[in-house]
C-alpha positions as CSV (number, residue, x, y, z in Angstrom):
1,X,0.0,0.0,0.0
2,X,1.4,3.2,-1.2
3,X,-1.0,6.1,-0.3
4,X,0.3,8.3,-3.0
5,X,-0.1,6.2,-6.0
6,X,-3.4,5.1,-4.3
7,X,-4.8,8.7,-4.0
8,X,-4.0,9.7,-7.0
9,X,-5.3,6.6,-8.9
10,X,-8.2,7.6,-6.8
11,X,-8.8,10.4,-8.8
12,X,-7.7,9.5,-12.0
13,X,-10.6,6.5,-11.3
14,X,-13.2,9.1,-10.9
15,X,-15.6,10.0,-13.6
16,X,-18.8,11.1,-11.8
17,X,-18.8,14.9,-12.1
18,X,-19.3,15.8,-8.2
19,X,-16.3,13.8,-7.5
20,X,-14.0,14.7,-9.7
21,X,-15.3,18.6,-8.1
22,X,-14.7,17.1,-4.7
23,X,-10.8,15.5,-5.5
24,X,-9.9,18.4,-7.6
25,X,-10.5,20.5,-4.2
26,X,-9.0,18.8,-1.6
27,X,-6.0,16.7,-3.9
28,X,-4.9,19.3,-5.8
29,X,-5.6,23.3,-4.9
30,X,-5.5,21.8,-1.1
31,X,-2.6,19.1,-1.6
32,X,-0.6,20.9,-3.5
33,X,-0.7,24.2,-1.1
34,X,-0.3,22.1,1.7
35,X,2.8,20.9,0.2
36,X,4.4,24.2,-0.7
37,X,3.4,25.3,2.8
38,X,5.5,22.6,4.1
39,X,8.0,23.3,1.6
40,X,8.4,26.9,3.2
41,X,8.4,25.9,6.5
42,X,11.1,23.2,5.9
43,X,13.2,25.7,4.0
44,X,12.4,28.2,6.9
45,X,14.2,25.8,9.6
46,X,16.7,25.1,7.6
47,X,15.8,21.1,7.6
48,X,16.6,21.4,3.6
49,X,20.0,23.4,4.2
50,X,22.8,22.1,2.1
51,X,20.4,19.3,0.5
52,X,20.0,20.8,-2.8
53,X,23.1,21.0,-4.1
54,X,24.4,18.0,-2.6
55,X,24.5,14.9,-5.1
56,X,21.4,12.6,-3.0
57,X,22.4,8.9,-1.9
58,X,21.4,6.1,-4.4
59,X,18.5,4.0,-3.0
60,X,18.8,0.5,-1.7
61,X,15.9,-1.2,0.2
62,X,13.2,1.1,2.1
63,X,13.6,4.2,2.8
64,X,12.7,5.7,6.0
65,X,9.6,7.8,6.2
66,X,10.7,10.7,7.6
67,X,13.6,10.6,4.8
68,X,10.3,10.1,2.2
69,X,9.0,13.4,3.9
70,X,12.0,15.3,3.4
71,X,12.3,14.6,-0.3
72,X,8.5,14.7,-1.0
73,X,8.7,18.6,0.6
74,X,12.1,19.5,-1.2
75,X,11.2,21.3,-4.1
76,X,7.6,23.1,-4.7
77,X,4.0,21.4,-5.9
78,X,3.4,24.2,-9.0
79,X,1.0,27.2,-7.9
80,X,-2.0,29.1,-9.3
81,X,-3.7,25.7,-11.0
82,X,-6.8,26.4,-12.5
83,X,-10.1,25.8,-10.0
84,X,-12.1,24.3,-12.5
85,X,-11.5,21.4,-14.9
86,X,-11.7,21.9,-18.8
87,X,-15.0,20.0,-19.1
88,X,-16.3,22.4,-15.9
89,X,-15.3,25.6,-17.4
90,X,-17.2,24.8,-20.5
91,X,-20.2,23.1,-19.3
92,X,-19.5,19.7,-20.8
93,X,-19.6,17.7,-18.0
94,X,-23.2,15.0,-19.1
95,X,-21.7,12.2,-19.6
96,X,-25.4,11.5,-22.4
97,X,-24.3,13.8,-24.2
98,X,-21.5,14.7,-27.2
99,X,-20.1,18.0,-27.6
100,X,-18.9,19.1,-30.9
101,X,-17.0,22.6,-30.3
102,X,-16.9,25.1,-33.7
103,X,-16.9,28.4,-34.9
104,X,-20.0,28.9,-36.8
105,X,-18.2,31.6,-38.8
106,X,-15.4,29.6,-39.9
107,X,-16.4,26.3,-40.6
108,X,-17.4,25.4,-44.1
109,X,-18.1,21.6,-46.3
110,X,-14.2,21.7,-46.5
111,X,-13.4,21.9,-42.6
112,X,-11.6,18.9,-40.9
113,X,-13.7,17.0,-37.8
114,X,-11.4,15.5,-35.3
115,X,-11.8,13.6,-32.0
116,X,-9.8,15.5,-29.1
117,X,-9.3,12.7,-26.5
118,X,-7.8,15.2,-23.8
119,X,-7.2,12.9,-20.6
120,X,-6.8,13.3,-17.2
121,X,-3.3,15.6,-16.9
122,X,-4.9,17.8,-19.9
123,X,-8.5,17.9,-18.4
124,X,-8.1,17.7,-14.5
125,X,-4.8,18.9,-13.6
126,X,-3.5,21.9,-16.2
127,X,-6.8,22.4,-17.2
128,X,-5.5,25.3,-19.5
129,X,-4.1,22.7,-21.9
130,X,-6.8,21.2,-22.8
131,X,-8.8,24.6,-23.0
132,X,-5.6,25.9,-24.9
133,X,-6.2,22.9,-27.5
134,X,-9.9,23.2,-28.2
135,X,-9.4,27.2,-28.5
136,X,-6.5,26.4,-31.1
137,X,-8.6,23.8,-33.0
138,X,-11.4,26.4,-32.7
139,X,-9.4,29.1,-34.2
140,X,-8.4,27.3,-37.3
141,X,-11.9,26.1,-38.4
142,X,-11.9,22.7,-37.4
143,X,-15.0,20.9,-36.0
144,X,-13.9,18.8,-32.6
145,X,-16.0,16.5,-31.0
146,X,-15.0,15.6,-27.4
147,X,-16.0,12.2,-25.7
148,X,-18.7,12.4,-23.2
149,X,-18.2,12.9,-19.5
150,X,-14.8,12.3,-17.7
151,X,-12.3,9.3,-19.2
152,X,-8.6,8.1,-18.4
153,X,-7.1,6.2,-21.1
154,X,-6.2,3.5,-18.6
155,X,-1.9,3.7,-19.1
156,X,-1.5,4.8,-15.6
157,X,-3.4,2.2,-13.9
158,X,-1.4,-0.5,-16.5
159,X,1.9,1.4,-15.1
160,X,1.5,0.5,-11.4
161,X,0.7,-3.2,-12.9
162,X,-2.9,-3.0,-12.3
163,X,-3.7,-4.3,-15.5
164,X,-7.2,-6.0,-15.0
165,X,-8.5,-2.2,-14.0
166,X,-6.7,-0.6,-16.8
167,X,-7.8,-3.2,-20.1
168,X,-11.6,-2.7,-18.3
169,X,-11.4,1.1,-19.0
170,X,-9.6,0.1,-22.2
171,X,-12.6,-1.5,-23.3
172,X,-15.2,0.5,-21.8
173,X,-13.8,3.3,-23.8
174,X,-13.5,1.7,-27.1
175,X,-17.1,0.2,-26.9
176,X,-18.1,4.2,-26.0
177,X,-16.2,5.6,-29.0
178,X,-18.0,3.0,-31.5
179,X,-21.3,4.1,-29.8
180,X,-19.8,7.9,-30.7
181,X,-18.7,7.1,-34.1
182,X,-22.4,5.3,-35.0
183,X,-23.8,8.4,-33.7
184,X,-21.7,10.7,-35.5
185,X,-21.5,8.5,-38.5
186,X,-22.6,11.5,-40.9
187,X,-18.8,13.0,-39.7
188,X,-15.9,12.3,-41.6
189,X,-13.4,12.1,-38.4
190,X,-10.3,11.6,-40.1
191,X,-8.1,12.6,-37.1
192,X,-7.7,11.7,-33.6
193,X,-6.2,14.5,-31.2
194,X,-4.3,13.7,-28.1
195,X,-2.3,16.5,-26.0
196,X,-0.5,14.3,-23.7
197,X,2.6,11.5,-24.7
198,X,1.0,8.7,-22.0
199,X,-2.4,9.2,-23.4
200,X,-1.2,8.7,-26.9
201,X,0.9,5.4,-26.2
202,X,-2.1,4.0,-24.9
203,X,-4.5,4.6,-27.8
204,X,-2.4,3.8,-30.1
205,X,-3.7,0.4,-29.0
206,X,-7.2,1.0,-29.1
207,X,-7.4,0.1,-32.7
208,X,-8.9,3.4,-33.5
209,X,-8.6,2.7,-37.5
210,X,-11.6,0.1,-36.5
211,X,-13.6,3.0,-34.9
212,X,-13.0,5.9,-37.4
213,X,-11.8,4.0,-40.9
214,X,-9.0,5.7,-42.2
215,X,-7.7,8.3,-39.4
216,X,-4.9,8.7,-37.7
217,X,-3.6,9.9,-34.4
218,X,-1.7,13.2,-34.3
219,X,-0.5,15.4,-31.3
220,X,-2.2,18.8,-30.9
221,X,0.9,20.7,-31.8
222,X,2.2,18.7,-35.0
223,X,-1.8,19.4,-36.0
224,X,-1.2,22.9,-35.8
225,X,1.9,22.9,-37.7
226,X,0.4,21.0,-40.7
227,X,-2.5,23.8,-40.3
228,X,0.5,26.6,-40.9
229,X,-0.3,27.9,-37.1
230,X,3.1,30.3,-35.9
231,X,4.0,32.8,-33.7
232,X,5.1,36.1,-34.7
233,X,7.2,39.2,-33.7
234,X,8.1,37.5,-30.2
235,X,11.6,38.4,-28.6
236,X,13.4,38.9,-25.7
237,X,12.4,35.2,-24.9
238,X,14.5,32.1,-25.3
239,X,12.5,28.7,-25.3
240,X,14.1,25.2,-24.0
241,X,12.2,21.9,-25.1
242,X,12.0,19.3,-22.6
243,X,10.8,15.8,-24.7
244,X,8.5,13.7,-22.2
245,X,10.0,10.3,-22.0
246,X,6.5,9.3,-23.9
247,X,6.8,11.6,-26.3
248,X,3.1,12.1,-27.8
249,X,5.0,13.5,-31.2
250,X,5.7,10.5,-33.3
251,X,4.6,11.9,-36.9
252,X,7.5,14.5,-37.0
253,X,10.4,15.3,-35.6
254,X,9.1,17.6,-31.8
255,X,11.7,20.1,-32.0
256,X,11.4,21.0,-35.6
257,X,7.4,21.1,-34.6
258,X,8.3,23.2,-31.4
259,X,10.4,25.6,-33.7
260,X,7.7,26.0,-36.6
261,X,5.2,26.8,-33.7
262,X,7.4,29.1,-32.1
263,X,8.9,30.7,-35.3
264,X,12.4,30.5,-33.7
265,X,14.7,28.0,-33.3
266,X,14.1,25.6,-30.0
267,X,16.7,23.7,-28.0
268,X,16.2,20.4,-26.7
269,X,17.2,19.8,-22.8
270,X,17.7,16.5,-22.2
271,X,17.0,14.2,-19.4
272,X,13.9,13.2,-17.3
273,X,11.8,15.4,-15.4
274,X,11.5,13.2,-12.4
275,X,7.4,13.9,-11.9
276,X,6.4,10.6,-14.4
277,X,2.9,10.3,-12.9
278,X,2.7,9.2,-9.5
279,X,6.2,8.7,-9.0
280,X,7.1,11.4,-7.7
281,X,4.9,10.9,-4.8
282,X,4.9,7.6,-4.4
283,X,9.0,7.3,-4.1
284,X,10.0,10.8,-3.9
285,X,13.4,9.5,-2.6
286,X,14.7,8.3,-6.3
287,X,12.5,11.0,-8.1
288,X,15.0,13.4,-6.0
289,X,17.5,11.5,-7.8
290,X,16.4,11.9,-10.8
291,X,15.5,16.1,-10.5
292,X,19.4,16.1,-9.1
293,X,20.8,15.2,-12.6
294,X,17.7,17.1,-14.1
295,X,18.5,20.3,-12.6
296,X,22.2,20.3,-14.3
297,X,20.8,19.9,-17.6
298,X,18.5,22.9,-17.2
299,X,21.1,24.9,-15.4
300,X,23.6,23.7,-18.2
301,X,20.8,24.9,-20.7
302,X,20.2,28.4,-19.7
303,X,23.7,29.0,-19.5
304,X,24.2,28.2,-23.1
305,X,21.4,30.8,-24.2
306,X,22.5,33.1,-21.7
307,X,26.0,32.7,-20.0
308,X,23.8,32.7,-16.8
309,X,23.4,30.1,-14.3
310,X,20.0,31.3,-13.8
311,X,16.7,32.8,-16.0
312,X,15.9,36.3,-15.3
313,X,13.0,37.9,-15.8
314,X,11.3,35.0,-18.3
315,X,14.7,35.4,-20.7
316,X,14.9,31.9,-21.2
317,X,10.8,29.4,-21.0
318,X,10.8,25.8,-20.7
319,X,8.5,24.4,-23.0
320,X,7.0,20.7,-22.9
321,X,4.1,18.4,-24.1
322,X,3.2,16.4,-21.5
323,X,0.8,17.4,-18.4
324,X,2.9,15.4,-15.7
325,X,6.2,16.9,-17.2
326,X,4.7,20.4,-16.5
327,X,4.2,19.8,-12.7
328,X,7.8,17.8,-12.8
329,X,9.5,20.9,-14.4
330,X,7.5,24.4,-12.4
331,X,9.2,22.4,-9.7
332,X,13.0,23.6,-10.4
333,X,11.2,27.5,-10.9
334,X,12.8,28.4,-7.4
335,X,16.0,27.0,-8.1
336,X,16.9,27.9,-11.5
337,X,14.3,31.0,-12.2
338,X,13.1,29.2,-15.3
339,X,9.2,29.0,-16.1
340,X,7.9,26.6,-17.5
341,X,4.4,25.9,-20.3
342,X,2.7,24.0,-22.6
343,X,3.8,24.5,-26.9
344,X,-0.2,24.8,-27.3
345,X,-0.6,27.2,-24.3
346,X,2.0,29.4,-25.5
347,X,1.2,29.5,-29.1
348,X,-2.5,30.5,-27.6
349,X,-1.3,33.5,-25.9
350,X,0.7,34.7,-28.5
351,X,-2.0,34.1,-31.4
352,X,-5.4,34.9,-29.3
353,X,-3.8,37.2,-27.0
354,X,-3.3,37.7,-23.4
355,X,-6.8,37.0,-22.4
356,X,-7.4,34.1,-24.9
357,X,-9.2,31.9,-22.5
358,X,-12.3,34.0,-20.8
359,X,-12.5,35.1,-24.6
360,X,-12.7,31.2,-25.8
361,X,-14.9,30.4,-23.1
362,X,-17.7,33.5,-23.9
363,X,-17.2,33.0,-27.5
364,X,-18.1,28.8,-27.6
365,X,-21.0,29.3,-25.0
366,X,-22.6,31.8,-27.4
367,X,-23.3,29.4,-30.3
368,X,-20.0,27.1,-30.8
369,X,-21.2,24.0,-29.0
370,X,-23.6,21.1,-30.4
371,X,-25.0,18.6,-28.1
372,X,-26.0,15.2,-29.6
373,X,-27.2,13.0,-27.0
374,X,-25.4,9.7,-26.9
């Protein structure tokens, strides 16, 4: 029994509306300010003096708990999350009904229907990514039709070896995208959007060729570069890349899709975040191993663009694709002064402007969502 990887499969579990609400309280605008709370107070009596910079033990056996406590407080949960999940923002939240999301003014005969499977990290947890998505695919014309109600692909629960739990929600949500594409049937879907590397691994066995004949699956961002999206006029920034170890851009190569976006060259930083899911709660002692070797890189990165050991003033962003890598990365913020986003979340800013997301969110409730009941 491991009560990290147990709470937080709890929520991943969780697709009634109310209690998804209820977790998303209390596990993460609660947990994670409890944890930075403890974070300060541990910095503030010194109990993490002369820990950071120090190269941590390897692990062999257990570790003690209060050793567990100590690495689980060392470096920052991330700050100002979004209250409210994608699907709650937007109202989406039946779980009878399919949303399609498009601009009336934009879409024509010619326009591409896709189905955005956003997942937990993109839908729970950085809720702005998946908003960030559906506003992109909004923006360029194309009609996207979510699945209904709350879904995890079922790769985490496979990755802590539950794998009777994870192949039922495998095929629970296969035979619920058939039911989708009979209902839908007078769509051509011809794409299948993910925003997250782990979600993507595990549809790709879902046989989604079966469900929607001919598609494919494409990452959000390599969508938007075959759609011409790209920042302009944007300096006095530097980005960093940081791959996810599941990489959810397999059609092209992610820094050349990074850099299209972007409209500047992008530098990969190499090495694991040490967040990967759950693991950095559930053994915090290695994942401290991991950051240690981590934080060089970055450090290493920054002084490359810069000649400084340390971003100032948002000189240098670090840029990712994957939901759990986000949390992993905002977590070396206070060491190395670096910030860290998503491509699509960026690229949103920069092409809808500062307030892109209240903007989104008026604009779809006034006429850019269809409900077909399921």
């Amino acid at each position: 029994m491991n009560l990290g990887t147990w709470s937080s499969m709890a929520y991943l579990n969780a697709t009634d509306p109310l209690t998804v609400k209820i977790m998303h309280k209390t596990m993460i605008q609660m947990g994670f300010k409890a944890q930075r709370l403890a974070h300060a107070a541990a910095k503030y009596l010194g109990i993490l003096a002369n820990r950071k910079k120090k190269r941590p033990l390897p692990t062999t056996g257990k570790t003690p708990i209060r050793e567990q406590v100590v690495h689980f407080v060392k470096k920052p949960m991330p700050g100002n999350l979004p209250t409210r999940t994608t699907r709650g923002m937007l109202g989406l939240e039946d779980d009878k009904m399919v949303p399609i999301l498009r601009d009336p003014t934009k879409v024509t005969e010619d326009s591409d229907a896709v189905f955005y499977f956003p997942g937990c990290g993109s839908e729970r947890l950085f809720s702005q990514v998946g908003l960030a998505t559906l506003a992109m695919l909004y923006e360029v014309g194309t009609e996207t039709v979510l699945p209904p109600g709350y879904l995890c692909c079922g790769y985490p629960q496979a990755s802590i070896g539950d794998d009777e739990k994870s192949t039922a929600i495998s095929t629970s949500n296969r035979v619920l995208f058939h039911r989708v594409a009979n209902t839908l049937n007078y769509m051509d879907i011809k794409t299948v959007i993910v925003s997250c590397g782990t979600c993507m691994d595990q549809l790709l066995k879902y046989e989604f060729e079966k469900i929607f004949p001919g598609c494919r699956l494409l990452d959000i961002h390599e969508y938007l570069m075959e759609k011409g999206v790209k920042m302009e006029g944007v300096d006095g920034v530097q980005y960093l890349y940081h791959e996810p170890c599941h990489t959810p851009m397999k059609t092209y190569k992610s820094t050349n899709v990074a850099a299209s976006l972007l409209g500047q060259q992008v530098t990969l930083n190499d090495r694991c975040c040490g967040e990967a899911g759950s693991f950095a709660v559930s053994r915090p002692d290695i994942a401290t191993q991991v950051r240690f070797r981590k934080e060089e890189e970055i450090t290493k990165g920054i002084k490359e663009l810069t000649g400084q050991d340390k971003a100032v003033k948002g000189n240098v962003k670090m840029l990712t694709s994957c939901p759990a890598c986000q949390q992993g990365l905002s977590r070396y913020s206070e060491d190395t002064g670096i910030e860290t986003d998503y491509i699509v979340v960026e690229v949103a800013k920069h092409v809808l402007g500062d307030k892109w997301h209240t903007q989104f969110i008026d604009n779809v409730k006034a006429g850019g969502i269809e409900r077909v009941l399921l």
